[in-house]
Structure formats: structure tokens, C-alpha cells
C-alpha positions as CSV (number, residue, x, y, z in Angstrom):
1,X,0.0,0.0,0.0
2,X,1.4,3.6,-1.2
3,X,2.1,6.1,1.3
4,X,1.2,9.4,0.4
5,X,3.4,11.1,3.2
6,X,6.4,9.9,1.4
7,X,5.7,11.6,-1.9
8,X,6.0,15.4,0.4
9,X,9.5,16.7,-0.2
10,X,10.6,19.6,1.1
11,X,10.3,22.8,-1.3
12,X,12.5,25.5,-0.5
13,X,10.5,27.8,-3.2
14,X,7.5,27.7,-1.1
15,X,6.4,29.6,1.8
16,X,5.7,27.9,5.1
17,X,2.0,27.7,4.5
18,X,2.3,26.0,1.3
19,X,4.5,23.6,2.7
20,X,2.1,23.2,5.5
21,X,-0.4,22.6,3.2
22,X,1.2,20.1,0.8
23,X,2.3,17.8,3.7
24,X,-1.8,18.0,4.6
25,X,-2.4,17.0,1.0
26,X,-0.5,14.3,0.8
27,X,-1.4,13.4,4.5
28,X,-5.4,13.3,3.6
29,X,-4.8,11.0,0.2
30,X,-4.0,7.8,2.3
31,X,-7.2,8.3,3.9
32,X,-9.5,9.8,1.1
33,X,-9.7,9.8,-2.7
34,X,-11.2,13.5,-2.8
35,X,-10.2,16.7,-1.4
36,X,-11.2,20.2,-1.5
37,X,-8.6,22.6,-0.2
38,X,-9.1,26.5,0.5
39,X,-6.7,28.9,0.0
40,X,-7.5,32.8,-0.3
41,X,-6.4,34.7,-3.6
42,X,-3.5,35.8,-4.2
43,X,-1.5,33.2,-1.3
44,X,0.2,30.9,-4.2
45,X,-2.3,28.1,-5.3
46,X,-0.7,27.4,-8.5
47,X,2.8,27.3,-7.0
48,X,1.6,25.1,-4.1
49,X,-0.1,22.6,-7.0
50,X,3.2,22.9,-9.3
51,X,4.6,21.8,-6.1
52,X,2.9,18.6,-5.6
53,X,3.2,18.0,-8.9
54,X,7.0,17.6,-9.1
55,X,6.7,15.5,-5.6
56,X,4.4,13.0,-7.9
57,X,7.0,12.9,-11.2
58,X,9.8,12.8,-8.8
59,X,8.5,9.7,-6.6
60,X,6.9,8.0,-9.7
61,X,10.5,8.4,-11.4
62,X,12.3,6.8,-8.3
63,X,9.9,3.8,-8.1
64,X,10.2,3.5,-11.6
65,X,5.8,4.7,-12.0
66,X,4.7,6.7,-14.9
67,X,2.1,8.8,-13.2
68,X,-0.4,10.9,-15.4
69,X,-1.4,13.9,-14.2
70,X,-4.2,16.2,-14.9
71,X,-5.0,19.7,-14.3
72,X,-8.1,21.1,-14.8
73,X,-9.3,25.3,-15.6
74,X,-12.5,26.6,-17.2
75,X,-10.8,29.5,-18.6
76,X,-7.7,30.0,-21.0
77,X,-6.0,32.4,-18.4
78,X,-6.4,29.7,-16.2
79,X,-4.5,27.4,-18.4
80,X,-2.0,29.7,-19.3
81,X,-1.1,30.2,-15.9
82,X,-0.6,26.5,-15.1
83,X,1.8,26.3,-17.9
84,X,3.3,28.8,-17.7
85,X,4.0,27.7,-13.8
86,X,5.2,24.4,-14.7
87,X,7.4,25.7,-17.5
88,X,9.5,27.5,-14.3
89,X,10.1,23.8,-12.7
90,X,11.4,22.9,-15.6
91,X,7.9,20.2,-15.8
92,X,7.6,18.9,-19.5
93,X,3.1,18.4,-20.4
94,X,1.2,18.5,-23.4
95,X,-1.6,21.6,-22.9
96,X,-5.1,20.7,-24.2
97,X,-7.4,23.5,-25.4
98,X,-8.2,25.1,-28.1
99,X,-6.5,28.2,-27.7
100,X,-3.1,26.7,-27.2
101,X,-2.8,24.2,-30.4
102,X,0.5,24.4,-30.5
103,X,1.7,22.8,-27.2
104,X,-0.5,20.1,-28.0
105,X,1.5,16.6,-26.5
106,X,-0.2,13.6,-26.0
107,X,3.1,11.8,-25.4
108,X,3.7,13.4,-21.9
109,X,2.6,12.3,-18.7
110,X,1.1,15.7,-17.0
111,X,-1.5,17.4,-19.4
112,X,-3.1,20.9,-18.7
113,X,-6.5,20.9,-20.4
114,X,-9.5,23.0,-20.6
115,X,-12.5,21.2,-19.1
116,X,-14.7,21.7,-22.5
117,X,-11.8,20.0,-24.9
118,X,-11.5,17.3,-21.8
119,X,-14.9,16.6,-21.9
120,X,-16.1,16.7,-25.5
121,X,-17.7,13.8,-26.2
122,X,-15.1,13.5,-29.8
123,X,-11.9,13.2,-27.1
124,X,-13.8,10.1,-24.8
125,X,-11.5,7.7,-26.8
126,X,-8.4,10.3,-25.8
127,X,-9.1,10.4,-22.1
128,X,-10.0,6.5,-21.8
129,X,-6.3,5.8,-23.3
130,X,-4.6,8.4,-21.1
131,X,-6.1,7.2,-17.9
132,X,-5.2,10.0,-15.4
133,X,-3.5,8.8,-11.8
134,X,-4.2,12.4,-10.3
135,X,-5.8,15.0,-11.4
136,X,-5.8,18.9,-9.9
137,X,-9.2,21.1,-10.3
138,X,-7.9,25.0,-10.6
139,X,-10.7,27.1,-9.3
140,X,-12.8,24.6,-8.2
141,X,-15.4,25.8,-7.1
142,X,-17.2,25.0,-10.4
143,X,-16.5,21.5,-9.9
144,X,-19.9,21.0,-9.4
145,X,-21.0,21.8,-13.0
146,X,-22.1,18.6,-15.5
147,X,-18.8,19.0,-17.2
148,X,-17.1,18.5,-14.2
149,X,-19.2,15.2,-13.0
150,X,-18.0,13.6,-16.0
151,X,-14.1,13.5,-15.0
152,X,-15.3,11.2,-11.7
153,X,-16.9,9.2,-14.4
154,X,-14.1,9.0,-17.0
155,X,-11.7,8.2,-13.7
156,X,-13.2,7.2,-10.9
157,X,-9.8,5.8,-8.9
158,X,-7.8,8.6,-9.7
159,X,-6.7,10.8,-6.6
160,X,-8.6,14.2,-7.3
161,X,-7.3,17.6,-5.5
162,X,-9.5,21.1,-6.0
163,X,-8.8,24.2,-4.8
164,X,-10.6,27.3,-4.9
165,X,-10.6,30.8,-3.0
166,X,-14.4,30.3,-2.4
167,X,-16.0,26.9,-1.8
168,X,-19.4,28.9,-1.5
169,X,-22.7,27.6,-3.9
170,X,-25.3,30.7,-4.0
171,X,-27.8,27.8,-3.7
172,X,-26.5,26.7,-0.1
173,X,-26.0,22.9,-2.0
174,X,-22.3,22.3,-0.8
175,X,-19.3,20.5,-2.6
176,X,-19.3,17.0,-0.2
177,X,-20.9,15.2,-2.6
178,X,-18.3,15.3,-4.9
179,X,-15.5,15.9,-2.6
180,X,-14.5,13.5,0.7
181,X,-12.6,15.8,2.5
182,X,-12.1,19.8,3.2
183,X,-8.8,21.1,4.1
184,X,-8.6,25.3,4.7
185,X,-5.7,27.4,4.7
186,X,-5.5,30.2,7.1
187,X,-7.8,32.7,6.8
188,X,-8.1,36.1,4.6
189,X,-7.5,38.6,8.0
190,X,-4.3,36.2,9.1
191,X,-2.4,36.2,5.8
192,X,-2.8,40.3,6.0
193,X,-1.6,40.3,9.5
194,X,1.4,37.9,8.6
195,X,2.4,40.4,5.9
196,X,1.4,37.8,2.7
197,X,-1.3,40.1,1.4
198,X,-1.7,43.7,1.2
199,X,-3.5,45.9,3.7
200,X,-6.6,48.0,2.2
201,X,-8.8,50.7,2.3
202,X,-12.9,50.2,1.7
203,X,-15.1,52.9,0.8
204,X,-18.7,51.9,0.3
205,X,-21.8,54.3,-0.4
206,X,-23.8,53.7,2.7
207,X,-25.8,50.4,3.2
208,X,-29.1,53.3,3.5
209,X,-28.7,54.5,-0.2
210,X,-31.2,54.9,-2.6
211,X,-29.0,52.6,-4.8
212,X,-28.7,50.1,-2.3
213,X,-32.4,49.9,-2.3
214,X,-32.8,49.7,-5.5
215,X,-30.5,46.9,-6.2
216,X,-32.1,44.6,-3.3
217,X,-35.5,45.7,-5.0
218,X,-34.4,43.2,-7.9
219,X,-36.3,40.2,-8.6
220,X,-35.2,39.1,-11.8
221,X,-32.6,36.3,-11.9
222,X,-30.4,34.1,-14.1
223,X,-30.7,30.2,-13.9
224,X,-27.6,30.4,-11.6
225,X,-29.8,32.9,-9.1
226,X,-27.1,35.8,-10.0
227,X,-29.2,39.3,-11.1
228,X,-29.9,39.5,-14.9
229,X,-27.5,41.9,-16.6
230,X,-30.6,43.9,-17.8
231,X,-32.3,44.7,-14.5
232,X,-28.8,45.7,-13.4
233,X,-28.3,48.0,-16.1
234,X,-31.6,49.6,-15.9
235,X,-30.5,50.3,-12.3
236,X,-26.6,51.1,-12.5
237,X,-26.0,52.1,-16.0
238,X,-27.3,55.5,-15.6
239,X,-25.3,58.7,-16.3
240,X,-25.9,59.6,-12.3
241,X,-24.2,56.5,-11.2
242,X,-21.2,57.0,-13.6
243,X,-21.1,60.2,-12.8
244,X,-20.7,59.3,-9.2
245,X,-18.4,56.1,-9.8
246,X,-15.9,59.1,-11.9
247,X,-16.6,61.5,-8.6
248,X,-15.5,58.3,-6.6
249,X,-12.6,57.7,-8.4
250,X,-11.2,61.3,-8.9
251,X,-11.7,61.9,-4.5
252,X,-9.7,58.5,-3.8
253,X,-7.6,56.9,-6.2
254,X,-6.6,59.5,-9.1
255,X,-3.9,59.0,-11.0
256,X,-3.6,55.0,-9.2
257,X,-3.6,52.0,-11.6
258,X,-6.6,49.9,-11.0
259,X,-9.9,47.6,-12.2
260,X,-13.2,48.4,-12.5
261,X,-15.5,45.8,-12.9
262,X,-18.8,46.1,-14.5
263,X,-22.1,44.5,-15.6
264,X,-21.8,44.5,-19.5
265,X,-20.0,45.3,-22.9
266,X,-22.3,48.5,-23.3
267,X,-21.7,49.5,-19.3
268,X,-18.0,49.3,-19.7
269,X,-18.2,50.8,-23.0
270,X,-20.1,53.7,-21.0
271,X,-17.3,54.2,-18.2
272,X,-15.1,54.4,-20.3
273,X,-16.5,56.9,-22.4
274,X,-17.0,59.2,-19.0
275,X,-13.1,58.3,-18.1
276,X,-11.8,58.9,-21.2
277,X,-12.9,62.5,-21.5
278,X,-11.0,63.1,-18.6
279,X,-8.2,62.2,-19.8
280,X,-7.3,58.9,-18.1
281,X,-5.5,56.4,-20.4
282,X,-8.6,53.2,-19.9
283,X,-9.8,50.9,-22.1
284,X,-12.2,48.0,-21.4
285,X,-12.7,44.1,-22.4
286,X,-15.3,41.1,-22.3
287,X,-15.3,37.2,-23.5
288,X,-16.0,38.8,-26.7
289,X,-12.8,40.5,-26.9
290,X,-10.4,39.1,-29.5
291,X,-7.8,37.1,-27.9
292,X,-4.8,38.7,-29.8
293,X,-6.9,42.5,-29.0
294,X,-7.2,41.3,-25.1
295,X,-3.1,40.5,-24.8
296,X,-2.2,43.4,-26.5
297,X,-4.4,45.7,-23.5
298,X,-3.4,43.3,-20.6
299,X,0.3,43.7,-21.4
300,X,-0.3,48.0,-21.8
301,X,-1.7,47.4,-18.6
302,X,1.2,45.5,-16.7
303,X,3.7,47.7,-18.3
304,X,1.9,51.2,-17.1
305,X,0.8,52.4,-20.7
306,X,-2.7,51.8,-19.6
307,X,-3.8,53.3,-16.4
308,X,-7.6,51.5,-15.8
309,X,-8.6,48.3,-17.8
310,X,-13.0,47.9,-17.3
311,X,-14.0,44.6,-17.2
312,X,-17.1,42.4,-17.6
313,X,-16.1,38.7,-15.2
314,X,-12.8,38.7,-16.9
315,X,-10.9,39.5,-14.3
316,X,-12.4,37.4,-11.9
317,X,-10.2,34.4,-12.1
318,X,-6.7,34.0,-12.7
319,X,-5.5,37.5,-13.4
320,X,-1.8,38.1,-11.9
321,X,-0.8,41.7,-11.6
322,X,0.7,42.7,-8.2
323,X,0.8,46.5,-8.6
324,X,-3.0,46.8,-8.8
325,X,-3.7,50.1,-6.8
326,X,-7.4,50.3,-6.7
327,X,-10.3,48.0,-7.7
328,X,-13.8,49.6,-8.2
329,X,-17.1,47.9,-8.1
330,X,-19.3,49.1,-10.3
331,X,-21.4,45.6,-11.2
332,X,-23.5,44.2,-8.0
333,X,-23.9,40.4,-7.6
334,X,-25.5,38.1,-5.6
335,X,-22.2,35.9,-5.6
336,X,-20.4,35.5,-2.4
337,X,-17.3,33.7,-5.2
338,X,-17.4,37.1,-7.7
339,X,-17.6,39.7,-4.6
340,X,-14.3,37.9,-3.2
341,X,-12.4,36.9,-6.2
342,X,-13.2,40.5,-7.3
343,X,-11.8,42.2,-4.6
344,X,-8.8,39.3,-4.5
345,X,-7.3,41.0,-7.1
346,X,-6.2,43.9,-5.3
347,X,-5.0,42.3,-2.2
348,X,-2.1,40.6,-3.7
349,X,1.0,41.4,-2.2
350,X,3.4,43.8,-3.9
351,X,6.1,46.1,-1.5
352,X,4.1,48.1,1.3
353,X,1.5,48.9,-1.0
354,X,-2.2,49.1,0.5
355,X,-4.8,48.6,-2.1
356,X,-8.0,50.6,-2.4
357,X,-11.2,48.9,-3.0
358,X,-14.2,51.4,-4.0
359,X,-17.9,49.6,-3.7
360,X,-20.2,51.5,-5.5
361,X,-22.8,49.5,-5.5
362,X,-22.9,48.6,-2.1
363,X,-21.4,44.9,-1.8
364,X,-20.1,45.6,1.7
365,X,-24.2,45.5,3.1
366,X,-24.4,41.9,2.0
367,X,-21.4,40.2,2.1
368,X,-18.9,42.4,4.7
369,X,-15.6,43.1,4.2
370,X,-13.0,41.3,2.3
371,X,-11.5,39.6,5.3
372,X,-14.5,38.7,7.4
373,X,-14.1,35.8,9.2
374,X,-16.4,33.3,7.0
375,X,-17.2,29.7,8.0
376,X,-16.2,28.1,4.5
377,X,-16.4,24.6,6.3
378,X,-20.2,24.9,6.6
379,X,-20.5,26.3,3.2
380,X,-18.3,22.6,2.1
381,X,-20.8,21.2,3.5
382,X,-24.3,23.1,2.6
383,X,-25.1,24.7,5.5
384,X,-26.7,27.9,5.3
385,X,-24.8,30.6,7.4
386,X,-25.3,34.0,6.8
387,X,-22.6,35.8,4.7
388,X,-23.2,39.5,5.2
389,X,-22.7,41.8,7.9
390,X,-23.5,45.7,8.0
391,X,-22.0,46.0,11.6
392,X,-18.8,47.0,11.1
393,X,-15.9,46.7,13.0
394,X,-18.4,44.0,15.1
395,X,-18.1,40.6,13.1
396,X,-14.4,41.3,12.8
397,X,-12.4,42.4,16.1
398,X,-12.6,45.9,16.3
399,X,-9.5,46.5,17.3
400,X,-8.3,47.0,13.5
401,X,-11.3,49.0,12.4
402,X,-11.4,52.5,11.7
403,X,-15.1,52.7,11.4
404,X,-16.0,56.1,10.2
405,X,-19.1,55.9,8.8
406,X,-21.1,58.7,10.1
407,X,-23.5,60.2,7.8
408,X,-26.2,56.9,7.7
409,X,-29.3,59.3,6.5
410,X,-31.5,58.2,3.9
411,X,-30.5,58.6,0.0
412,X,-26.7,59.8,1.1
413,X,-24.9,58.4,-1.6
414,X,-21.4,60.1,-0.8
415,X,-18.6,57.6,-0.4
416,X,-17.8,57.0,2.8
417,X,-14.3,55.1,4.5
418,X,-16.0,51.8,6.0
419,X,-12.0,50.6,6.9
420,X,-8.5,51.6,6.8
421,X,-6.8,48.5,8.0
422,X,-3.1,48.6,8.9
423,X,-0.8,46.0,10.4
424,X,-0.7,45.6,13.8
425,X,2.5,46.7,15.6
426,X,3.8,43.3,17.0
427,X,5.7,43.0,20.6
428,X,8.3,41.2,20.5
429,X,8.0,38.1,22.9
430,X,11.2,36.4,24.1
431,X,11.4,32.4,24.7
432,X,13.4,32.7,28.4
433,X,16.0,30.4,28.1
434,X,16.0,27.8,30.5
435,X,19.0,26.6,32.8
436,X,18.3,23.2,33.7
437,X,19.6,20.5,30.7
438,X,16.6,19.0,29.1
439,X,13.9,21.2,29.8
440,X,10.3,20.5,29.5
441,X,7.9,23.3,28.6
442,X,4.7,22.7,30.0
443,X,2.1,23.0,27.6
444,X,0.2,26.0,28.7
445,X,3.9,28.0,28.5
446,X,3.7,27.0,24.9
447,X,0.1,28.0,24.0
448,X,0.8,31.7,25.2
449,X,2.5,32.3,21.6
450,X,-0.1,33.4,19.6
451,X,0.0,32.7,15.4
452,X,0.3,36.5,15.1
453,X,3.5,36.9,17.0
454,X,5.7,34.2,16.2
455,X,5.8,31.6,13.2
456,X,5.4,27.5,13.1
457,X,7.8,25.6,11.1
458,X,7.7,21.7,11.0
459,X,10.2,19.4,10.5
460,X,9.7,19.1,6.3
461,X,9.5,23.0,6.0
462,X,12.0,26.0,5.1
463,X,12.6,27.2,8.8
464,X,13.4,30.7,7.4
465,X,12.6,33.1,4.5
466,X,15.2,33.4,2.5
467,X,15.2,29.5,1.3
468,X,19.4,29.5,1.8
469,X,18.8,27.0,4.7
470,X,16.8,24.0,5.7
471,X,16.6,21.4,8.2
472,X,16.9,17.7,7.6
473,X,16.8,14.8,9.2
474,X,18.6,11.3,8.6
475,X,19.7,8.2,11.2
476,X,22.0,10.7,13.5
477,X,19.5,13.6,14.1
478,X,18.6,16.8,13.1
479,X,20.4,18.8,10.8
480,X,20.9,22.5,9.8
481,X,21.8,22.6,5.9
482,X,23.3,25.4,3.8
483,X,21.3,25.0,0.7
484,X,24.2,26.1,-1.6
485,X,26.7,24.0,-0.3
486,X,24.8,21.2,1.1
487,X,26.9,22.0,4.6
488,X,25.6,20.5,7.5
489,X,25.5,21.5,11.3
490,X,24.0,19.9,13.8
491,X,20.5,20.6,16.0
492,X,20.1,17.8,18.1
493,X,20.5,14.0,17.7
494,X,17.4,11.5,18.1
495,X,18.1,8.7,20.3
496,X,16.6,10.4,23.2
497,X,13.4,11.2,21.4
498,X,12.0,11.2,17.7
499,X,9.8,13.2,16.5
500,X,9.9,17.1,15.0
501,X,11.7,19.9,15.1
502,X,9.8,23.2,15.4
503,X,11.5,26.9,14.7
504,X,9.8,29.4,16.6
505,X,11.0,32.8,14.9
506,X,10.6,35.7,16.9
507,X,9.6,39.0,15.6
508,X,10.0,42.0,14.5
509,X,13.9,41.6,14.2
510,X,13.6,38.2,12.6
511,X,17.3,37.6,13.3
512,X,16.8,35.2,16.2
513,X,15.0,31.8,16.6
514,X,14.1,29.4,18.9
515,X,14.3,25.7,18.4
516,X,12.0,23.4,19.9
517,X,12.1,19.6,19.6
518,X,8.4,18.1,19.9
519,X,7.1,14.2,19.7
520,X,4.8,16.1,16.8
521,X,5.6,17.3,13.7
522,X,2.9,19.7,13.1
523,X,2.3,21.1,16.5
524,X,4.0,22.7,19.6
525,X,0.8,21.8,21.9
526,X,2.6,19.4,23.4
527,X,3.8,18.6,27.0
528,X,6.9,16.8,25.6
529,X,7.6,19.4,23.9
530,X,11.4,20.6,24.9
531,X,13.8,23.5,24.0
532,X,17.1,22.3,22.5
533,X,18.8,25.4,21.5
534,X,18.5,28.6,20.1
535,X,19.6,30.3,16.4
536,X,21.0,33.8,16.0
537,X,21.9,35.4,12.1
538,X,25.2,37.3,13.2
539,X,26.1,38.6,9.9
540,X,26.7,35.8,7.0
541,X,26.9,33.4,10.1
542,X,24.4,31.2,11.7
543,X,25.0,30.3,15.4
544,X,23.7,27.6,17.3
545,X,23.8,27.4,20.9
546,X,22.3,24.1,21.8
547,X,20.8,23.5,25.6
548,X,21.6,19.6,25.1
549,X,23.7,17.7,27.3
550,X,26.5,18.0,24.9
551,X,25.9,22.0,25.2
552,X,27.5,22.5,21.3
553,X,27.4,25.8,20.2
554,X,28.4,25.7,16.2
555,X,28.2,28.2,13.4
556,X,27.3,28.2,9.4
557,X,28.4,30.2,7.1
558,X,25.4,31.4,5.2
């Protein structure tokens, strides 16, 4: 029988969460065929799925196994991105959609396809032959489409991993039906507060407007229970409401580079009409864009010669660009999934910068803030929990809210600052050292270290940030390895105990770290839990003073 665990290697490309994350994968496969992991927008997924990937090829390879691999996307960014991602691990695959012909390879193992070209009934011959051993849903919350059902069909033993941003269903149906097991990442709030995502600003008109109302006042629907584009239009497109989406702009984000998102071609067509006269470099695409026509705009816009790009649900899903400064709402929805993969885009990480996300059509009165703590566990599994919240600073511990909104009377439609989140200043907390030889740190000593002040790193993760270092482990203990030179120095043998090694790094100076030797891998919760030394980064050099019997104190060149 395979174990899964053994396929995990240690990637010094990924962050510690990914890691985290791909030993839980792995982990969750020798129990279950199915899983549906979480992981907020902009945090990595591809990378994390490249990852695993190149663990499968790489254990297949050593065992002598041909795995075939699968990945799955809806969308032609989507599959551009996958490539494109394992082109940088050097991963040879055939790419099947239309609208990449020319990497067409049927001969390699790992294929990137489109879900339509997969499914077609003309390629059943193509998939029966190819018989996929894994196969990796991008975005998956759609996996509960038709199209989708029929990969369980076509390969029904094959180990199946989605993940998705938003395992939400606007009809409250769920995903476990598909999927045998959940896995989340850490939440929205937590990766802003660890510094993975950017900070924001949110102005909203106020959840009293005479917009506001007149949106909810809509009771015509599309088969997936989303607003019709018309009733929308007759609502939003109005030359008040771009007027006031322009005044929006001009009093908060003029001169930034940013997305607006709206409800049709005619609507975009519209704003950009009212932006243009202004003088603001902006142009706008749809599905109906011409592919070469939609490049050519996208790649003005990552190189600055566009300032806004409009969009109608293209922008959605697997759009990359870091130095988005502002995203505007100008299209409301009844979609928990397009109100958070919307506002995803801004949040992704690039320098200090703090994204600016303008609602102007009032999304914050049903679904909250972008980082609202959401139960997507209950939404896995079709419970119906509320996903909206108009109180403020209330849902979401006030203590990072500036809550300003003051002028609640009916028909205001000024914009008005809901939040200005920052990061919060962290104290430093100090480990004490302890005198004795072997240590034990009772358990509720341990606990006191909250995830916001320091950082877990287990035994199969990069213990530090710059990936020049990792820890191994082999029949003499625990080993400190210069990644370069594959030199070795040594934590702490394990006769006397095995089990993990944990690196508690202490903030904000991120120059010293604690090492603590655990019978669990994962977890520090633990009342065998003991300190066996400490690390310090004095210049290129990497000290370690051990609190073993042996007391060694050794150093690395880094």
C-alpha cells in the first residue's frame, strides 16, 4: 500500500504555509480519494499545485511509476497560468485547449487541459487511453458543474485535489458530494496580518442609499440565481451612477492603476467613455474580446501604458498583476465567489503597497468586508450561514477598524471610508531560556504564543525566508543545511526522542530563533515538547547554541 506522506519533499520555493499545506495534502490522500482545499487569492495556489506535482514525477520516477497527471481550468488564463508555472520547474506536459494548439503533446505524462476539450464527447477515446492517476481542479469551485461530473466518471480511482478561494454555492448545496474531505488554509485577515497580502482601504456608499435599495429591489434572476445583466443595467448604467463612480474615483484613487469591474459590454463601454474624457488612459474588455486585442491591452496594462482596464467577469479568475492600486465595483452580484475573487485582485501582495477597494454599488451590506471571518467549512458542506454583515468593525475584532461611517441618513450616496486596516504593531515576545539540561515546557507555556506573533515551522518546512537554509533529518538527528553548499551543522541527535523539530521565529527583528524539539511534527501543543537550542543570524553566520547535554554551540556560514 502507497504512502502518500512519502511523496511530500521539502520545497525551499515555497512559503511555510504551502508547505504546511502540501504535507496535509499528501497526508489526507492515504485516507481519502477527494479533497477540497481553500486557499485565499492571491496566497500561491498554483505554485503550491506545481509543487505537488513535481513530488508525484519525482516519486513516480524513483519507483520506476509513470504517473499521469491532470489539471483542470475553465478558462484560458487559467491554463495559461498553469503552464506557464510548470514551465518554471522545468515540468515537460502536453496543454489541451483550443486556444493553445501548438503545445498540444499527448506523449507526456502531465496534461493541462480545458474542461470543454477534456470533456467533449469527440476526445472520450483520448481520455479513456490516457487514464489519469491524479488529477488537480484549478478554481474549483465549479466543480460541481455537468462538465465536471463527467471527469469522476471517465476516472473514478484517480486521486482528485480542488482548490478554490471560495468553496461557496449561491444555492447553499455544498461541494461533499463530490469531494470527501475539506482542508482550509488560514484565513483572509491572518495572511494580511502575517504580511502575505496587502493591507486595504474600503469605501462603500452607505448600506441606507437609494442605490442600495434599488439593487435589493431586484427580482429578476439568471438560472444560476445571480441578477440578470438587464435589471442591473436599468439600475446602474445611468449617467448619475457614472457620474458618481468618476466623482468616486477622482476623491480617492486619481492618478492609481486599477480595475473596475462592471455588468456589460455597453456599461463598460459607457465608463469608459466618462473616463476617457478626462483624460485617463482606460480601455475595457469582455469574452467577446479578440484574444490577440485582449493581450495586447493586458500587457499595456502590466507595463503602465494603460492606467484602468474595465472589465465584464474577466478578471475574476486567474488574473496576476501585483501592482493593482485600486479596484472599483461598479457591477452588484448576488455571488459571495465574484464579490471575493473581485476584490482578490487587489489584495495581492506587492512592497508596502495598501490597495484601495471602491464599492459602489454597495457589496459591503451583504457580504462584509473582504477579510471577514467566513465559515467556508459549513459552506463545504451546505449549511446555510449568513454571509453579510453591515455592523462593522463588530463581526471582525474591532481593534483594526477605523469605522468612520457617520453620515447613515437616507439617500446619502457620498462615499464613505467603512475601513483603513493597517498591520498591527507586534511586541516582541522572548522564549526565556531555561538553565536546567533537558527542559520541558509545559504546555500552557507553549500556547501563550499566539500565530500572530511568532511563526510554526515543522520538520519538512523552510525554517526561514530566505530559502538559503533547511533542516533535515537522517539516522544521526537533526540537521541544519546550507542549501548552496549542502553543509551540515547539527540541532540535536534523536536517540533520546524522535519526533519534530519546530522553529519558533521571533519578531519584528527576525534575526533570532528558537528551536524546539516536539514528539509532533505539526504542533507545539505538546507537554513533551522541549527546548534544545537557540539560532542567531550574526552577519553571514548562523550560530547555534544548543541547551543539550553536549551543550555544542556551532556556526554556518550562510
Amino acid at each position: 500500500m502507497i504512502d502518500y506522506n512519502e511523496f511530500c519533499q521539502n520545497d525551499i520555493t515555497l512559503r511555510d504555509y504551502q508547505q504546511f499545506a502540501k504535507e496535509e495534502i499528501f497526508s489526507k490522500w492515504n485516507c481519502v480519494d477527494n479533497i477540497l482545499y481553500q486557499m485565499p487569492t492571491g496566497t500561491g495556489k498554483t505554485r503550491l499545485f506545481t509543487s505537488i506535482i513535481r513530488d508525484i514525477s519525482i516519486w513516480g520516477l524513483r519507483h520506476n511509476i509513470n504517473y499521469r497527471i491532470l489539471i483542470i481550468a475553465h478558462r484560458s488564463e487559467l491554463i495559461e497560468q498553469s503552464s506557464r508555472s510548470l514551465d518554471k520547474y522545468r515540468i515537460k506536459h502536453g496543454v489541451l485547449a483550443g486556444t493553445m494548439m501548438d503545445k498540444r503533446d499527448l506523449t507526456q505524462a502531465i496534461q493541462v487541459a480545458s474542461i470543454q476539450t477534456i470533456t467533449h464527447p469527440a476526445n472520450q477515446c483520448m481520455i479513456d487511453d490516457l487514464k489519469f492517476d491524479f488529477i488537480i481542479i484549478d478554481e474549483a469551485h465549479h466543480a460541481v458543474a455537468n462538465s465536471y461530473q463527467k471527469l469522476w466518471e471517465y476516472c473514478p480511482d484517480a486521486k482528485k485535489l480542488g482548490v478554490t478561494a471560495t468553496p461557496w454555492r449561491m444555492n447553499n448545496s455544498g461541494f461533499a458530494q463530490i469531494f470527501d474531505a475539506y482542508i482550509p488554509s488560514m484565513s483572509i485577515k491572518d495572511f494580511i496580518q502575517k504580511g502575505w497580502l496587502a493591507t486595504y482601504q474600503y469605501y462603500s456608499i452607505p448600506t441606507s442609499s437609494e442605490l442600495v435599495k434599488s439593487i435589493e429591489s431586484i427580482r429578476e434572476f439568471d438560472i444560476d440565481g445571480d441578477y440578470k445583466n438587464s435589471a442591473l443595467v436599468e439600475v446602474c448604467d445611468t449617467s448619475k451612477i457614472r457620474a458618481q463612480l468618476y466623482d468616486s474615483y477622482e476623491k480617492n484613487v486619481l492618478g492609481k492603476k486599477g480595475i473596475i469591474y462592471s455588468i456589460s459590454r455597453e456599461h463598460s463601454e459607457h465608463i469608459c467613455l466618462q473616463y476617457r474624457n478626462r483624460g485617463l488612459a482606460i480601455e475595457n474588455i469582455d469574452s467577446k474580446t479578440p484574444a490577440k486585442v485582449r493581450e495586447k491591452v493586458i500587457k499595456a496594462f502590466r507595463n503602465g501604458e494603460i492606467d484602468i482596464i474595465v472589465n465584464v467577469d474577466i478578471f475574476s479568475e486567474g488574473f496576476d498583476c501585483p501592482d493593482i492600486e485600486f479596484i472599483q465595483l461598479a457591477r452588484p452580484t448576488k455571488s459571495l465567489v465574484k464579490y471575493i475573487q473581485q476584490v482578490g485582485r487587489g489584495l495581492r501582495k506587492n512592497g508596502d503597497k495598501k490597495c484601495i477597494i471602491l464599492d459602489n454599488v454597495g457589496m459591503y451590506s451583504r457580504f462584509g468586508l473582504p477579510d471577514e471571518e467566513r465559515d467556508w467549512e459549513s459552506f463545504f458542506y451546505g449549511e446555510d450561514k449568513e454571509t453579510s454583515s453591515t455592523k462593522g468593525y463588530s463581526r471582525n475584532n474591532g481593534n483594526l477598524r477605523e469605522y468612520v461611517e457617520t453620515d447613515l441618513s437616507e439617500g446619502n450616496e457620498e462615499m464613505i471610508l467603512i475601513q483603513d486596516l493597517e498591520i498591527p504593531k507586534v511586541v516582541e515576545e522572548v522564549v526565556e531560556e531555561i538553565s536546567t539540561v533537558i527542559p520541558v515546557i509545559p504546555t500552557e507555556d507553549i500556547s501563550t504564543h499566539k500565530p500572530d506573533i511568532i511563526s510554526h515551522f515543522s520538520i519538512k518546512s523552510k525554517p526561514f525566508n530566505s530559502g538559503k537554509y533547511f533542516i533535515e533529518e537522517n539516522e544521526n538527528g537533526f540537521f541544519i543545511v546550507n542549501a548552496r553548499n549542502q553543509n551540515k551543522m547539527l540541532l540535536t541527535t534523536i536517540k533520546t526522542m524522535r519526533g519534530g523539530i519546530i522553529i519558533v521565529k521571533k519578531e519584528p527583528s527576525r534575526k533570532s530563533f528558537t528551536i524546539i524539539k516536539t514528539l509532533s511534527a505539526t504542533t507545539i501543543n505538546s507537554s513533551m515538547s522541549r527546548i534544545v537550542g537557540t539560532i542567531n543570524k550574526e552577519g553571514l553566520l548562523l550560530k547555534f547554541t544548543s541547551f543539550d547535554k553536549a551543550k555544542i554551540n556551532e556556526t554556518i556560514t550562510i
